[in-house]
C-alpha positions in Angstrom: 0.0 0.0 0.0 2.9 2.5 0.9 4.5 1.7 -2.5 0.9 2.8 -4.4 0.8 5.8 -2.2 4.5 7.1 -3.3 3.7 6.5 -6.8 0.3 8.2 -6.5 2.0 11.3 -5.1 5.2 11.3 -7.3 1.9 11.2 -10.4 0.1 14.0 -8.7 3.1 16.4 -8.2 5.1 15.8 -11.5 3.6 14.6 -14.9 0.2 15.1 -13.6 0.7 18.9 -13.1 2.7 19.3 -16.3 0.3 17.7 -18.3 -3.0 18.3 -17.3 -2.9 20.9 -14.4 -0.7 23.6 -16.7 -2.8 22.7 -19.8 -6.5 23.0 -18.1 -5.2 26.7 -16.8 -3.7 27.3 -20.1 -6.8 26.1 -22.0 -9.1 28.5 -19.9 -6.9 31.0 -19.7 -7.0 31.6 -23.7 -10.4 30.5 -24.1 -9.4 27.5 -26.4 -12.5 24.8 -26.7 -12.0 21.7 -27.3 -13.3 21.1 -30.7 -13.2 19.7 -33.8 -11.2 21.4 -36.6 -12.8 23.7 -39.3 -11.0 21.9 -42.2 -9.0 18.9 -43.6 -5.8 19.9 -42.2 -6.8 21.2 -38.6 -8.5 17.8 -38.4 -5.7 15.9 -39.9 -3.2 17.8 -37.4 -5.9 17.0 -34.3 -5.5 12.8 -35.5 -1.5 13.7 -35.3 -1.8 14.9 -32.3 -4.6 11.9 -30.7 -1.2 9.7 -32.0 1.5 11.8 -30.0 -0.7 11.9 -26.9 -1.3 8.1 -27.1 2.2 7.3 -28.1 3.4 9.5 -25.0 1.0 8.2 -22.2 2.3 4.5 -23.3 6.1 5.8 -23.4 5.4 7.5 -20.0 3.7 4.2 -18.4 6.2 1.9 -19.7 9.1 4.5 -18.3 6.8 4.0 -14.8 6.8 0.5 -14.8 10.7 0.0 -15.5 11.2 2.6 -12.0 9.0 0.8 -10.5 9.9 -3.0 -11.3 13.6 -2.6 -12.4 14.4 0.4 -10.6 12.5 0.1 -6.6 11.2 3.8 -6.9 9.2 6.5 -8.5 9.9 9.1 -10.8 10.2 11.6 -8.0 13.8 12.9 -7.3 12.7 12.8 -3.8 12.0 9.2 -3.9 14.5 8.2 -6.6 15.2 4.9 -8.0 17.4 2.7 -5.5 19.1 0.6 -9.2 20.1 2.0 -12.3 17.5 1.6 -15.5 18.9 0.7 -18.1 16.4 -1.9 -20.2 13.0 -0.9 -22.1 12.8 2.6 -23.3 16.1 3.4 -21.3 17.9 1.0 -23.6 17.3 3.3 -26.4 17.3 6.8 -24.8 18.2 8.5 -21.1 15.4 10.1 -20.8 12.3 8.4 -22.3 9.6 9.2 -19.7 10.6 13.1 -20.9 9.7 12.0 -24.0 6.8 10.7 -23.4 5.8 13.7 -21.2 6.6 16.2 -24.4 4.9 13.4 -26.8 1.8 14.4 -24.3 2.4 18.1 -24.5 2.9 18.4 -28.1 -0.5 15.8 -28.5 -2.7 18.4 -26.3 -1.2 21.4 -28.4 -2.3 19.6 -31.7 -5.5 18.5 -30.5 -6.4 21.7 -29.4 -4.8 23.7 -32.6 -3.2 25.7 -29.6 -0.3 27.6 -29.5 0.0 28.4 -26.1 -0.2 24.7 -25.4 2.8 24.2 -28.4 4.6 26.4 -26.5 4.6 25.3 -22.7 5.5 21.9 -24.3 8.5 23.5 -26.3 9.4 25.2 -23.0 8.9 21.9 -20.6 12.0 20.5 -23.5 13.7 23.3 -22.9 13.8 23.1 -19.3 15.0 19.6 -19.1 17.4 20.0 -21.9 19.0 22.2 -19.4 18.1 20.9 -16.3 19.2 17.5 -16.9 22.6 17.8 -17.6 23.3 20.1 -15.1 21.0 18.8 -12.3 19.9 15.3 -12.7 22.9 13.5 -14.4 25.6 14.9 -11.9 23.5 13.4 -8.9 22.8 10.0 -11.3 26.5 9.8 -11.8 27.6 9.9 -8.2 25.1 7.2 -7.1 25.5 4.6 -9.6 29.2 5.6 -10.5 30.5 3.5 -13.4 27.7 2.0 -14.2 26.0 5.3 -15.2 28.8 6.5 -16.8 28.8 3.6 -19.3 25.5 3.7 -19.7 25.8 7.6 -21.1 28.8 6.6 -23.3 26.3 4.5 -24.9 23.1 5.8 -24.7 21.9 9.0 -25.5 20.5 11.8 -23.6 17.5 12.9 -25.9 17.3 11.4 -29.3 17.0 7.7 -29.1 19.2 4.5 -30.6 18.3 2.4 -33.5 18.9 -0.8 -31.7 18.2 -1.0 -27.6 21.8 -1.3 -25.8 22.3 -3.7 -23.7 25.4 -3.9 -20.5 28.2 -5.5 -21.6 27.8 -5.0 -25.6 29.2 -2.7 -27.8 
């Protein structure tokens, strides 16, 4: 039960706020319904964007399940993974549940025809394109040591492998 609880908060305070919080505010802010487009391409860039938001949420729940199973924690830096992920989506890029977060974000922005949505997800990349690097992979590297440090010789930060690494290859 306390393990449901952690991941329930971890939901609630992160991806939940990012992607659904923000968007509701944003989406009432600038009056933008939720409708369907006036023409061919408004409703062909709506069916792009159902894609991205379905393609993100199963990115972001696979990425849950690996720190859950593989891992023994959430995606909250408070309550961090206690073992290194590096199978699934992490075989083919660092960061996949940020992915699958902007996959989300750039879904709502489409479905909507929204360009305040389009750009609160450009600036949620932007913010962990910076924050990453200078905030989460310094603290990543001095609790898993080596074996982080391999895994980012091999793996990339943002744009994702052809073929999933595994440890010990390459």
């Amino acid at each position: 039960m306390l393990r449901i609880i952690r991941h329930l908060l971890a939901i609630a305070v992160l991806p939940f706020s990012v992607t659904v919080l923000i968007p509701v505010w944003l989406a009432r802010r600038s009056d933008i319904p939720l409708a369907v487009g006036s023409d061919a391409r408004e409703i062909a860039g709506q069916a792009l964007g159902a894609v991205l938001l379905g393609l993100g949420l199963l990115l972001f729940g696979a990425t849950f399940r690996k720190f859950d199973r593989d891992g023994q924690g959430t995606l909250a830096p408070w309550d961090p993974p206690r073992r290194l992920v590096v199978r699934g989506p992490y075989a083919y890029v660092r960061n996949p549940m940020i992915s699958g977060v902007v996959m989300v974000l750039l879904g709502e922005a489409l479905v909507l025809l929204s360009r305040p949505h389009l750009e609160w997800a450009l600036l949620f990349f932007a913010i962990n394109a910076v924050s990453i690097p200078l905030i989460e992979e310094p603290m990543l590297r001095e609790r898993f040591r080596e074996e982080y440090r391999e895994y980012c010789r091999h793996v990339p930060r943002l744009l994702p492998r052809l073929r999933p690494w595994r440890p010990g290859t390459d």
